[in-house]
PDB file of N, CA, C and O in Angstrom:
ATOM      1  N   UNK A   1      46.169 -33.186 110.725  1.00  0.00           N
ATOM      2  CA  UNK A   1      46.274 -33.988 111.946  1.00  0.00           C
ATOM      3  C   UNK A   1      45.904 -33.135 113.147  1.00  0.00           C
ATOM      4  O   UNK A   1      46.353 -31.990 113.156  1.00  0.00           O
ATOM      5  N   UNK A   2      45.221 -33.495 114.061  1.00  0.00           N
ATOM      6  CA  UNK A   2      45.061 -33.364 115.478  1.00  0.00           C
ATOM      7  C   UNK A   2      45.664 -33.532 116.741  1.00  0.00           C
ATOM      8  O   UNK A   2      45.529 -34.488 117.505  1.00  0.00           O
ATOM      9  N   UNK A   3      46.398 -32.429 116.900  1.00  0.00           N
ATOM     10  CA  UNK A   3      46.935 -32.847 118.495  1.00  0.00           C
ATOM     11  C   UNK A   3      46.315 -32.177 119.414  1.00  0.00           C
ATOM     12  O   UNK A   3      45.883 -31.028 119.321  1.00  0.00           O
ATOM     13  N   UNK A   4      46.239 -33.219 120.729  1.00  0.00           N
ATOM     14  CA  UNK A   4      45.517 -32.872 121.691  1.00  0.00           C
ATOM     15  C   UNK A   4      46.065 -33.007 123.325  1.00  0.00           C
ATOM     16  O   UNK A   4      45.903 -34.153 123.747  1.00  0.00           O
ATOM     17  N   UNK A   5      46.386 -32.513 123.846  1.00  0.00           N
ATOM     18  CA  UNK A   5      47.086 -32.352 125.354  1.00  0.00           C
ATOM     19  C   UNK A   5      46.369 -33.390 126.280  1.00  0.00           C
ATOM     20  O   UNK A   5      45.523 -32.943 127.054  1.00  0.00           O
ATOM     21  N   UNK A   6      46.598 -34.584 126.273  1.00  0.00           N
ATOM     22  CA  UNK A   6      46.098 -35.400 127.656  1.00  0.00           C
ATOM     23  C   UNK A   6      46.420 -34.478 128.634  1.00  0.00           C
ATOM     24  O   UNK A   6      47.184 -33.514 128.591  1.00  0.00           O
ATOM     25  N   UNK A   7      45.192 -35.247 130.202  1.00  0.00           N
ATOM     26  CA  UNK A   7      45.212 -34.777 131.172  1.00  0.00           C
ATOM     27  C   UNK A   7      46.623 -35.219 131.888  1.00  0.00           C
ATOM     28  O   UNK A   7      47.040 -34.423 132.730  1.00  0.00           O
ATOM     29  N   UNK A   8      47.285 -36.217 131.686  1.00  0.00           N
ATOM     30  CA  UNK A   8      48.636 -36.408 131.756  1.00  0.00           C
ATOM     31  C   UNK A   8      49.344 -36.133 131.085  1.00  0.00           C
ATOM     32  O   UNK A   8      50.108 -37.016 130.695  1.00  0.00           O
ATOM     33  N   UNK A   9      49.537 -34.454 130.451  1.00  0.00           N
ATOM     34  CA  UNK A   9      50.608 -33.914 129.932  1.00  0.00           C
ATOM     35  C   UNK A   9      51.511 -34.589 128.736  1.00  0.00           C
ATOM     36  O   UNK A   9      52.606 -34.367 128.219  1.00  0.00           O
ATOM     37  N   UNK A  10      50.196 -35.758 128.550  1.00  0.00           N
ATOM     38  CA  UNK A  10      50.990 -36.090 127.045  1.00  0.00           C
ATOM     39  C   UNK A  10      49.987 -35.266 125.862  1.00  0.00           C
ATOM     40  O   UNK A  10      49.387 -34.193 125.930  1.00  0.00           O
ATOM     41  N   UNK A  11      50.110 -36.329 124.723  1.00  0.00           N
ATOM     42  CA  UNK A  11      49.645 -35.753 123.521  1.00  0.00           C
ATOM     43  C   UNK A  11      48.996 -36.944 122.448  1.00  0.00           C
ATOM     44  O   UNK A  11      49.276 -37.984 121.854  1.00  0.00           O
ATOM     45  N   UNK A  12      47.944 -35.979 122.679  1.00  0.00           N
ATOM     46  CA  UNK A  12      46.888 -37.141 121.551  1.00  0.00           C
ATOM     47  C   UNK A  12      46.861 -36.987 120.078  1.00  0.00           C
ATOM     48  O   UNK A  12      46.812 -35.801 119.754  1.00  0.00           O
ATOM     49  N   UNK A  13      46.884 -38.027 118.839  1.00  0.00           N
ATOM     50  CA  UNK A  13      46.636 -37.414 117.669  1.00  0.00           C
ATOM     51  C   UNK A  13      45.648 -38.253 117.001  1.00  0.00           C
ATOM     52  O   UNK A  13      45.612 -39.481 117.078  1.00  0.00           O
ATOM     53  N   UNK A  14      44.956 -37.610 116.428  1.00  0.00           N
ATOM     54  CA  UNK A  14      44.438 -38.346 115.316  1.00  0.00           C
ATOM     55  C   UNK A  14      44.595 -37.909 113.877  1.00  0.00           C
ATOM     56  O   UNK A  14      45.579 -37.186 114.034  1.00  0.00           O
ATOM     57  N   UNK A  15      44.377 -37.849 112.849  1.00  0.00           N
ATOM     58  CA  UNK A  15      44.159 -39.642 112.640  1.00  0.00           C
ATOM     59  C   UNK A  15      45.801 -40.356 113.541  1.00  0.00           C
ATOM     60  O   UNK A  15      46.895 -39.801 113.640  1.00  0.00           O
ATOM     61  N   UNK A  16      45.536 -41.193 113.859  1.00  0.00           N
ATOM     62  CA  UNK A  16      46.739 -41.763 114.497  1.00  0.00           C
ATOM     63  C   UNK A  16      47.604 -41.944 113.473  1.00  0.00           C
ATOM     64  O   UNK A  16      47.222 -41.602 112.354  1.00  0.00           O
ATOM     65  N   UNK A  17      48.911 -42.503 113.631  1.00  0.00           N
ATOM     66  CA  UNK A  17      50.209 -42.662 112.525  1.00  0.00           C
ATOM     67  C   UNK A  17      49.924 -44.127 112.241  1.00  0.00           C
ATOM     68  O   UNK A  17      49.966 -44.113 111.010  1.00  0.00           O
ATOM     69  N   UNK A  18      49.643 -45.462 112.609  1.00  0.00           N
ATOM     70  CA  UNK A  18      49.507 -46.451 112.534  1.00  0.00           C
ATOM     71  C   UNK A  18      48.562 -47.352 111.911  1.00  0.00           C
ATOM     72  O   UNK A  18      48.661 -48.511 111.509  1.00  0.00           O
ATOM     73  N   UNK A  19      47.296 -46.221 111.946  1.00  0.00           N
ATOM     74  CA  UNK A  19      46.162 -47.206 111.161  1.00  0.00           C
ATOM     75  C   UNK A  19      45.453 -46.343 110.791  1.00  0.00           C
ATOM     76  O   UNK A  19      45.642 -45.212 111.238  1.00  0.00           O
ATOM     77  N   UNK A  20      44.062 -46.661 109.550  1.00  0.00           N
ATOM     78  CA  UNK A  20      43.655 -45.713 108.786  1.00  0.00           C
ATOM     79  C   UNK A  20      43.045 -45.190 109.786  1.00  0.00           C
ATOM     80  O   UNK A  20      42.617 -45.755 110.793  1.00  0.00           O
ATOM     81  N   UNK A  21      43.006 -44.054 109.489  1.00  0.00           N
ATOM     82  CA  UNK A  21      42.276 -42.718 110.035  1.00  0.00           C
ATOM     83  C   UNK A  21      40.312 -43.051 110.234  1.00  0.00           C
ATOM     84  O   UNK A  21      39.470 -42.577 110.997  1.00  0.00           O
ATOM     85  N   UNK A  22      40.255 -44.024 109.178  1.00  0.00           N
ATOM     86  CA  UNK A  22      38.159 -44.461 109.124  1.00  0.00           C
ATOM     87  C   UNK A  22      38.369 -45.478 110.150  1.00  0.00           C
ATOM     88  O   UNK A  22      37.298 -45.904 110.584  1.00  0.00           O
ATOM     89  N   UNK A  23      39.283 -45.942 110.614  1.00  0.00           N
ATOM     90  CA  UNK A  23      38.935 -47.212 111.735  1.00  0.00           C
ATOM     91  C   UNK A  23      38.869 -46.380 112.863  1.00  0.00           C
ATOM     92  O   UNK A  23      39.944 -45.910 113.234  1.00  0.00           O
ATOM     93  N   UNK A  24      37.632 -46.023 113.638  1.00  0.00           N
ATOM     94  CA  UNK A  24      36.997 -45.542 114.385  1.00  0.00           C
ATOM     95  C   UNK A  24      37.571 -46.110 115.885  1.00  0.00           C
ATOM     96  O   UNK A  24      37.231 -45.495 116.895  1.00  0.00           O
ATOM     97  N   UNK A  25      38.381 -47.206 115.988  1.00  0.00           N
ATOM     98  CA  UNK A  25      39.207 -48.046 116.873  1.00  0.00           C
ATOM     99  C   UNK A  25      40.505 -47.475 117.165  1.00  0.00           C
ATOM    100  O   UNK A  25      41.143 -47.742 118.183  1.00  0.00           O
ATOM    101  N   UNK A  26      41.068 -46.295 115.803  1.00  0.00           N
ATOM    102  CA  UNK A  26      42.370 -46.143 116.214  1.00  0.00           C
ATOM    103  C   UNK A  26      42.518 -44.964 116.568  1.00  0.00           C
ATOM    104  O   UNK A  26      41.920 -43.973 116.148  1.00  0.00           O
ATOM    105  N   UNK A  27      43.712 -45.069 117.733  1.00  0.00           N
ATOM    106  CA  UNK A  27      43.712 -43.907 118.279  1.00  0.00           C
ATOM    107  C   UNK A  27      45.134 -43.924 119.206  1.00  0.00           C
ATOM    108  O   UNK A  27      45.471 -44.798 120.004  1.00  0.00           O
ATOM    109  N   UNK A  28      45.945 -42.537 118.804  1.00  0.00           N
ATOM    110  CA  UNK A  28      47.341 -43.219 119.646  1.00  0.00           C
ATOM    111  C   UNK A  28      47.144 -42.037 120.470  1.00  0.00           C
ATOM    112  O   UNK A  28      46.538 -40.977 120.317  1.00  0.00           O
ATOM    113  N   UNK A  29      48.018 -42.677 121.612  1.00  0.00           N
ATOM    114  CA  UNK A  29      47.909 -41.685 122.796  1.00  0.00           C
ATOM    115  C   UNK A  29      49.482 -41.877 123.045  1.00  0.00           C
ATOM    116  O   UNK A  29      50.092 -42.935 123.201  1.00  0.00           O
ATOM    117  N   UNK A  30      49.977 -40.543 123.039  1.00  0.00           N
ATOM    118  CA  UNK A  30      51.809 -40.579 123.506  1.00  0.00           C
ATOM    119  C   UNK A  30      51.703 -39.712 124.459  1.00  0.00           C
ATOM    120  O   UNK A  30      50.998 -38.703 124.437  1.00  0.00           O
ATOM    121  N   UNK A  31      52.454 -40.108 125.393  1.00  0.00           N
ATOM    122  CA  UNK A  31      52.459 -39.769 126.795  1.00  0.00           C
ATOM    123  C   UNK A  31      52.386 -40.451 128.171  1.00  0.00           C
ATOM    124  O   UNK A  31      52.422 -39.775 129.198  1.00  0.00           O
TER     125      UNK A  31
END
């Protein structure tokens, strides 16, 4: 998995937790 520091001090991941990782659509952003 991928985490990534938004410019608002949150945190990006992919593959996201919610949907498959090949749907090119998903993408969670916490923060």
């Amino acid at each position: 998995m991928t985490v990534a520091k938004t410019p608002s001090g949150g945190e990006m991941y992919w593959p996201p937790l919610h949907l498959p990782p090949k749907d090119p659509r998903s993408l969670l952003v916490l923060g």
